[in-house]
N, C-alpha and C positions, 0 to 999 in steps of 0.2 A: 554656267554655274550660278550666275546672277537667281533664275528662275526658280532655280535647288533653293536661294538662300530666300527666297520668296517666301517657299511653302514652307521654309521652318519657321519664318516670323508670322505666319498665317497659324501656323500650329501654335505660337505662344500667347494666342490670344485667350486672355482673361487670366496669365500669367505674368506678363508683361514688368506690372512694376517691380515683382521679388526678382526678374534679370536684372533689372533698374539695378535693385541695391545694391545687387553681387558683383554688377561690373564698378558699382560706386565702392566696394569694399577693394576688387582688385584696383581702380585704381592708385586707393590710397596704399596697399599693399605695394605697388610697382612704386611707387614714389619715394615710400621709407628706404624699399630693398637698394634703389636707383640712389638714396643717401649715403647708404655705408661704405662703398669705394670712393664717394666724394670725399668723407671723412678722412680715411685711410691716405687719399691724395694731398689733402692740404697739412696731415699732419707728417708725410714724409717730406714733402717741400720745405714748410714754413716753420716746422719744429724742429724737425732730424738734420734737413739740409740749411736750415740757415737761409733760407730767400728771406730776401724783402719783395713786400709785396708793391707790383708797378701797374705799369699802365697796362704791359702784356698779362695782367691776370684776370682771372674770367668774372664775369659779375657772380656766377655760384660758389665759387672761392673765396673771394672777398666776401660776401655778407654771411658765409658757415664760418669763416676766419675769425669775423665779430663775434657773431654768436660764441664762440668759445674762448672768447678775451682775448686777442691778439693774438701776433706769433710768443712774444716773450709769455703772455700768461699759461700759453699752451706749453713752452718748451721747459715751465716750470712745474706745469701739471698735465705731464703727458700721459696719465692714467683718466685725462678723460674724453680722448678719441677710444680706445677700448671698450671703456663705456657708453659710450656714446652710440656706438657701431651695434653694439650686445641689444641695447634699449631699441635701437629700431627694427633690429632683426626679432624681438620677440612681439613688439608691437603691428610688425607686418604680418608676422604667422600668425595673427590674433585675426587681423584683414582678411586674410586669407581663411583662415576658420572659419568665419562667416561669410564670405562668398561661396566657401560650397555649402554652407547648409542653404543657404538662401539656393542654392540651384538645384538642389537636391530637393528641396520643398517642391519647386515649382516642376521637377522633370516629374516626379513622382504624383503632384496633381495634373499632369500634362497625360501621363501614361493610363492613372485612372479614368480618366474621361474617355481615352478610346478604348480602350478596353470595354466600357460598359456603353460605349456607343458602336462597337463592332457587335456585342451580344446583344446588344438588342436590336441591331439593322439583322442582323442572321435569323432573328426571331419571327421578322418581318417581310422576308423575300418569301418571293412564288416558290412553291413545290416543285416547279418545274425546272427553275434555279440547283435545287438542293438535290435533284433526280441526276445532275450532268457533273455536282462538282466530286469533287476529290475530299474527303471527309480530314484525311492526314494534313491537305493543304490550306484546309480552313481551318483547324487548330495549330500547324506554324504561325500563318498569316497574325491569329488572337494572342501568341505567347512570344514567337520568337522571335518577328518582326518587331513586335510592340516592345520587345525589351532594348531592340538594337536602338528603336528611334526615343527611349528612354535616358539609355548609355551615351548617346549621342548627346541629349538634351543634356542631362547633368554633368560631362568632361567637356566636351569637345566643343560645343557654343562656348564655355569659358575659355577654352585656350585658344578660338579666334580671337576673342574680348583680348585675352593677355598677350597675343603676337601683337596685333596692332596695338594696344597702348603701350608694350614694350617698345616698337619701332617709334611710336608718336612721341612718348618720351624722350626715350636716347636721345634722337635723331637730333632736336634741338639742344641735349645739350653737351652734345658730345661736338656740334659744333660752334657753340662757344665757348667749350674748352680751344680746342685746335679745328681749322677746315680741312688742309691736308690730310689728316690722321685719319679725320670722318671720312673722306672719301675713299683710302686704303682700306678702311677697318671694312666698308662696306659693298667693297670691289666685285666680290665674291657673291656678294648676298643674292642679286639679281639673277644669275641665273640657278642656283640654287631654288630659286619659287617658279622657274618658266619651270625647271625640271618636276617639281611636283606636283605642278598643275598639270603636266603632262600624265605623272603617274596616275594623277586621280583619274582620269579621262581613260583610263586603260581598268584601270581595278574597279568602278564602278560596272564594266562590260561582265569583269569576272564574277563577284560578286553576287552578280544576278544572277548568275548561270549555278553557284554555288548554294546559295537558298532556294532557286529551284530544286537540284540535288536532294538538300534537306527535305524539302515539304515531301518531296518522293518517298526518299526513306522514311519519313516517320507516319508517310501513309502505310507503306509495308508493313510496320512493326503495328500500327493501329489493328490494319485488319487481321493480322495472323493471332495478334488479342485478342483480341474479338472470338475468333473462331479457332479458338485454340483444342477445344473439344473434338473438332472435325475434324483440325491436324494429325490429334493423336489417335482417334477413330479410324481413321484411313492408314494412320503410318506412315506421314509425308514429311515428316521431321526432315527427312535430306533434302525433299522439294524444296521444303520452305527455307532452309539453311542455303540452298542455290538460289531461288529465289533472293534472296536480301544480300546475297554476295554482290548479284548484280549494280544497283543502286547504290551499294557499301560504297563499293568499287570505284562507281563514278563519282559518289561526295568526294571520296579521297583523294582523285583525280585531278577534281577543280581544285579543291582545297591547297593542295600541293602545288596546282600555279598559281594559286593568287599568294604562297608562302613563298614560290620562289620570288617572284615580283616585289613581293616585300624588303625580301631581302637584297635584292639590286639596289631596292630605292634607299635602304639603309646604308648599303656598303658607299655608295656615292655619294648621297650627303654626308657621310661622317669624311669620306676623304676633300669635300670641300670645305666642311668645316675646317677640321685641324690644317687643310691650306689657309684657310683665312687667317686663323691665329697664327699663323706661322710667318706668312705676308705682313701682318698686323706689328708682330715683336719684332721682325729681322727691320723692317722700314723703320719702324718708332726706333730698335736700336740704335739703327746710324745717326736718326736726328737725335738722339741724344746723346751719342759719343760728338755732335756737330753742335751742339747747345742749340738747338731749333726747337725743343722738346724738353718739358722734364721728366725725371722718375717715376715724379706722382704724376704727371699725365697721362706717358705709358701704363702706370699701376692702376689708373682708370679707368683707361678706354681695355687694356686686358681684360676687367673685371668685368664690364660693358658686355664685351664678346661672350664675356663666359655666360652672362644673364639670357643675351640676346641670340646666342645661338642654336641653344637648345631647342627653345620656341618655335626659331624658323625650320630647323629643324623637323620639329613635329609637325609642320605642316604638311606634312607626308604622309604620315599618320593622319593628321586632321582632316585632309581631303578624302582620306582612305575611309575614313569612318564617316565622313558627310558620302561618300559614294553609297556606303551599307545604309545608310539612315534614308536616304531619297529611294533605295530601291527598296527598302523595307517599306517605307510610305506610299510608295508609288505600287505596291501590292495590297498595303489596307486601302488606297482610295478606291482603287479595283474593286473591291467587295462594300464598301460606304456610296459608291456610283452607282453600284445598279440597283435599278430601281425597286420600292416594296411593290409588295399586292396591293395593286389598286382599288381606291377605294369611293363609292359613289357618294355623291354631296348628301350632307349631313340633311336629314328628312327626318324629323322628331317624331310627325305623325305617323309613319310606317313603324316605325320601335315600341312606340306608346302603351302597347299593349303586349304580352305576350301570348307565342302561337296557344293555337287550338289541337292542331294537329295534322288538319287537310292538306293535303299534297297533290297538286294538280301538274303532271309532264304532258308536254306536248311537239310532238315532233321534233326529238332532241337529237342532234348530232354531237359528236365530238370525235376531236382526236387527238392523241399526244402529242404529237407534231408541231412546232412552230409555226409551221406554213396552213396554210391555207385547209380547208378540207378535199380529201381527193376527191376526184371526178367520178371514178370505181365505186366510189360508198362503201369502202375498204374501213373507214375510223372505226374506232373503238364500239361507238355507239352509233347508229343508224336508223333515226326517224319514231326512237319509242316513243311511246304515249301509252300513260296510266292514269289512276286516280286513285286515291287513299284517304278513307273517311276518315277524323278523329277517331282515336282510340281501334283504329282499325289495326289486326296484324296482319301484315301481306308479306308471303314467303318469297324468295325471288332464287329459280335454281337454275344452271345451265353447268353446261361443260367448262373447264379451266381457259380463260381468255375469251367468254364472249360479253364481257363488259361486267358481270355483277360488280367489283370492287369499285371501279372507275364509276358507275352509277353511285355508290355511296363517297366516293372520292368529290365529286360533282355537289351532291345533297351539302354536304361538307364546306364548298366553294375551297376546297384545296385546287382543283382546278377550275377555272371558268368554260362553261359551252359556247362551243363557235354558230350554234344558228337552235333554233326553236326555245323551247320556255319551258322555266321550272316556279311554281308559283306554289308560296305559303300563306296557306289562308285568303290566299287573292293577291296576295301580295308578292311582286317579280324577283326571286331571289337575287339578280345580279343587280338589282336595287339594294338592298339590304347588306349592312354593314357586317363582313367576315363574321369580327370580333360577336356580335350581338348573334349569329345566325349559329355560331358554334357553342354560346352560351344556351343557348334554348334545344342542344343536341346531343344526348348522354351515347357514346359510342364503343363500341367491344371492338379494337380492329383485328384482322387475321394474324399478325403477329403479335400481339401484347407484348406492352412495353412498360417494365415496373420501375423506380427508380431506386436507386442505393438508400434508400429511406427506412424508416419503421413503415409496418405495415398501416399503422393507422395514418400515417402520412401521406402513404400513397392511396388509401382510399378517401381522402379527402381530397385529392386531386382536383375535383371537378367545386368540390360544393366543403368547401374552408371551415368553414365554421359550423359543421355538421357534431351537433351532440353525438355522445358516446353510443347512447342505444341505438340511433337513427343508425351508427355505425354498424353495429351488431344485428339490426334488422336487417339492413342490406347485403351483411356476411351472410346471416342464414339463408336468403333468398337465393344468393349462388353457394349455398351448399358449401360453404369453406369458415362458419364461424365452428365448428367442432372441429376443425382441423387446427384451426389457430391456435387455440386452448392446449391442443397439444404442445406448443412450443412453449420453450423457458420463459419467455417474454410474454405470452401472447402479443397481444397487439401491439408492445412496443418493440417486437422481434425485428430488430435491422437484419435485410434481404438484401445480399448480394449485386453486383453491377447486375442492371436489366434483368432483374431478380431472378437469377442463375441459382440461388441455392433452394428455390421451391424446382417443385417439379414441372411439367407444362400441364396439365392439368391444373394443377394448383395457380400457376400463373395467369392462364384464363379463368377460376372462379375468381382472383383478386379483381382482376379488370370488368367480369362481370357485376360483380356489388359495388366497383367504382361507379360505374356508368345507373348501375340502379339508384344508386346514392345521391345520384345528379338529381334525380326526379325532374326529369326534364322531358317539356311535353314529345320528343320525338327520341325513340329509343333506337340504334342501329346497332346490329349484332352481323359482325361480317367472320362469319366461320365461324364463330364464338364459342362451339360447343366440342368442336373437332379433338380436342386432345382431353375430354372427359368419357367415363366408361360409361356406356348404355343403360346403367340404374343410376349414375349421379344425373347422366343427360335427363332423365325422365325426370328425377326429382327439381332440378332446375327448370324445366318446363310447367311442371306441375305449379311451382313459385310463381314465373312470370302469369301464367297463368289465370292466378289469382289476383294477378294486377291487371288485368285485360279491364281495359276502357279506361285508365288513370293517364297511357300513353300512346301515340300511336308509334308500332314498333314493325322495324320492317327486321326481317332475317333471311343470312344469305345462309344457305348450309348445300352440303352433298349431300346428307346423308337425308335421305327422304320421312326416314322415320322425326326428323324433328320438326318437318312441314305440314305435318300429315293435319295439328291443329289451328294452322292459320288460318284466317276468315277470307284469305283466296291467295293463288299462289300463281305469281309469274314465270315463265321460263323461258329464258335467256338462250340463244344460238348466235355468233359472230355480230352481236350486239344488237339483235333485234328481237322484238318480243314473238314468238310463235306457238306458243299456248299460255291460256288465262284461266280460271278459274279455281274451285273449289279439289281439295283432295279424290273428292268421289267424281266428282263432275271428269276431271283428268283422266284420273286411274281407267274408268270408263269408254275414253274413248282414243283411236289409233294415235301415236305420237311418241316422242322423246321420252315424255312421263311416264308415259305407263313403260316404254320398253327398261330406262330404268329402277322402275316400281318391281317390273317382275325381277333382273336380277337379284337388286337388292334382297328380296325376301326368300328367292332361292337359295342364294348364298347362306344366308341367316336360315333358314329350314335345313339346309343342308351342315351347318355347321352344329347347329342343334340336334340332328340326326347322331351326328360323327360321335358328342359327348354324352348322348345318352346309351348307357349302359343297356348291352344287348341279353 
């Protein structure tokens, strides 16, 4: 537990002194509260009952007795222990008002800090990372966990602070009221905290097992959001309703033991509390039907109990919530551990300039794989080698799976190559820093991805501070600023999560003028054209077109017809290159291309056949 209470004072750094004040406010807090059955004590003794005060009376009796003018000036002005009592109890809760703001400041600057240190390490891990996790278990991880070890921080650090100084108080001067009394009153105490320390040690196990649970479920519900379209498309409403019964099932499961659990640990600490009071009053009784004891010392150390017990108490609760707070934390260091995308020593002269264009591959392997590359020459990619002038556009086609994306994935440094060479301008890309190599690279990928923004916000994406018409020039270029002008808004039209409420046509021209709008010397269009009709496809061809030699631009497509003006065109089989050249040069001669060059146009003669009227 020691190691738990490690990582929380490691978590409160640069917090620190606002615990400072809060436990300096509970302690003053605990010292007032710890006065008013003092009070109460000496005024039933030495006002009500008539003691004189001796040798057997305790030094905190005697000098609260002064303080309030004697026994006689008290037993004449016995309306000011009442007051007295009122005055410290509203001057504690003043203490205490401000130990939780002060903890609340600090859990609250505690929780923003990771928060915007978990989204920005997520910002910063490998692809490869973000390919295996669990998308629902990384948004618990950023909200759910971050709020427990939050809750944690603002109650529960202060109710360790208030058990111990409630113990560290009492203790002393509860025995030098009576030592007997202190040793009854606290008979009980001891095992009372072996038992919650046991608890914790059991509900930390569940705990974990239960926020597992969670991130589960609220990965289900993430992705059935997500693809909610496809749910109702198919008609799998009962699937997905069985589906999440599952997961329901087992949150509730856990949930359910870690409530029974709870509830053992409550029901036995509350039976050895009220044993304690009950031990406490029946022994004080006899010593004070035996004059060993007084009234007000009994009316004390009860009061004592009543402060001190609830506390130890909650340390059942408290360990409970330090078990959620370490397994909450011990799931965000999981995701703050693993390590970013590596990045090579800072070389100002490689940056210095930005690209030209040139693209030099040479004997490129890769593979998704952790391991090693296989022996087979099975990876993704297998020995290509190309070249690509400035302002060059080189088409790049093959079948589904033999490398085209993963080559622009590569270009990218989303992933890095396990052996040959990718070089810009001369310059070795695994040299060159992500950040700067993604700055210098305007990209269309095969899904487009818009954000819940206005339109204008999402085609600033790349290039922030891009004037309005610069805006509008790079709409017209993908064929979508006559569409925009359609809408209520124009350009300030707020578009849907992953801009769900344009069409996919429409969502690929936005990505397309984003990435033109970058005006960045290397252009990559991966599919980019696929979900537009064959007269917008030409009309945005026609565009890029007119930009030929501002960028060099590579394009993956299937569809041949939008290869056909590249100034050479690669083609891609189980990741290796097996034909090169010009559209005629290809079309020309036996291979892949040409067999399908002739479907394609068969299909397309023959569907133009079908709608021409006979």
């Amino acid at each position: 537990m020691f190691s738990h209470l490690h990582g929380i004072w490691s978590l409160m750094r640069g917090h620190r002194l606002r615990y400072g004040a809060a436990l300096a406010c509970l302690l003053c807090a605990t010292v007032l509260n710890y006065g008013v059955p003092l009070i109460g004590s000496v005024a039933i003794d030495f006002a009500i009952g008539d003691k004189i005060p001796g040798n057997d009376t305790s030094a905190p009796m005697r000098w609260l007795l002064d303080l309030l003018g004697g026994p006689d000036h008290l037993r004449g002005h016995l309306w000011l222990a009442p007051v007295a009592m009122v005055a410290l109890s509203v001057i504690g809760g003043v203490f205490s008002y401000l130990k939780g703001w002060q903890a609340s400041l600090a859990s609250d600057g505690i929780a923003r800090r990771l928060k915007n240190q978990l989204y920005d390490h997520l910002n910063h891990l490998p692809a490869r990372h973000h390919d295996q996790s669990d998308t629902g278990d990384l948004v618990q991880r950023c909200t759910s966990d971050v709020e427990t070890a939050r809750m944690f921080l603002a109650s529960q650090v202060m109710d360790i602070g208030n058990a111990v100084i409630l113990a560290g108080t009492a203790l002393p001067l509860m025995l030098m009221l009576n030592v007997p009394l202190t040793l009854v009153s606290f008979a009980l105490l001891g095992p009372l905290v072996i038992y919650g320390y046991v608890y914790f040690r059991k509900v930390r196990h569940i705990f974990k097992q239960v926020d597992e649970a969670e991130g589960m479920l609220t990965g289900v519900v993430q992705e059935n959001l997500t693809g909610i379209r496809v749910v109702r498309a198919f008609s799998r409403h009962d699937h997905e309703r069985e589906k999440f019964a599952a997961p329901n099932a087992l949150y509730r499961d856990r949930s359910l033991k870690m409530l029974r659990l709870m509830s053992w640990y409550w029901s036995v600490s509350d039976l050895v509390a009220i044993s304690q009071l009950g031990l406490t009053l029946i022994v004080g009784a006899y010593w004070v039907a035996t004059g060993e004891v007084t009234v007000g010392v009994l009316f004390a150390f009860l009061a004592y109990l009543g402060l001190m017990l609830w506390p130890v108490r909650m340390m059942g609760r408290i360990l409970t919530d330090l078990g959620k707070a370490t397994v909450a934390l011990t799931r965000i260091d999981e995701i703050l551990h693993v390590a970013r995308e590596p990045e090579p020593m800072e070389n100002p002269a490689l940056t210095a300039t930005p690209l030209s264009g040139r693209i030099t591959v040479r004997d490129l392997y890769f593979h998704h794989a952790a391991s090693d590359l296989p022996a087979d020459g099975r990876g993704a990619i297998n020995g290509v080698s190309f070249d690509v002038r400035p302002g060059e556009t080189l088409a790049i086609l093959g079948p589904s799976g033999s490398g085209k994306s993963t080559l622009m994935h590569l270009l990218l440094r989303l992933y890095d190559y396990q052996r040959g060479s990718i070089q810009l301008d001369g310059r070795e890309l695994s040299s060159l820093p992500r950040q700067w190599v993604r700055g210098q690279t305007g990209v269309v990928m095969q899904e487009p991805f818009l954000f819940s923004k206005s339109l204008r916000d999402n085609l600033r994406l790349g290039h922030g501070n891009a004037p309005d018409h610069e805006i509008e020039t790079a709409a017209r270029a993908a064929r979508i600023h006559d569409t925009i002008l359609t809408f209520e808004h124009g350009y300030d039209t707020v578009i849907g999560e992953r801009g769900i409420t344009l069409s996919g046509g429409q969502r690929q021209r936005v990505a397309i003028a984003r990435a033109v709008l970058k005006r960045a010397p290397l252009l990559i269009l991966d599919d980019a054209l696929s979900a537009v009709d064959a007269e917008t496809e030409t009309m945005i061809l026609d565009a890029l077109k007119s930009r030929r030699g501002q960028s060099t631009t590579l394009v993956i497509a299937h569809r041949l017809a939008t290869l056909v003006h590249a100034d050479r065109i690669i083609v891609l089989d189980h990741g290796r290159i097996i034909q090169t050249g010009t559209h005629a040069e290809l079309a020309a001669q036996d291979g892949l291309y040409r067999r399908l060059w002739q479907i394609q146009t068969s299909v397309e003669t023959d569907f133009q056949n079908e709608l021409r009227p006979s």
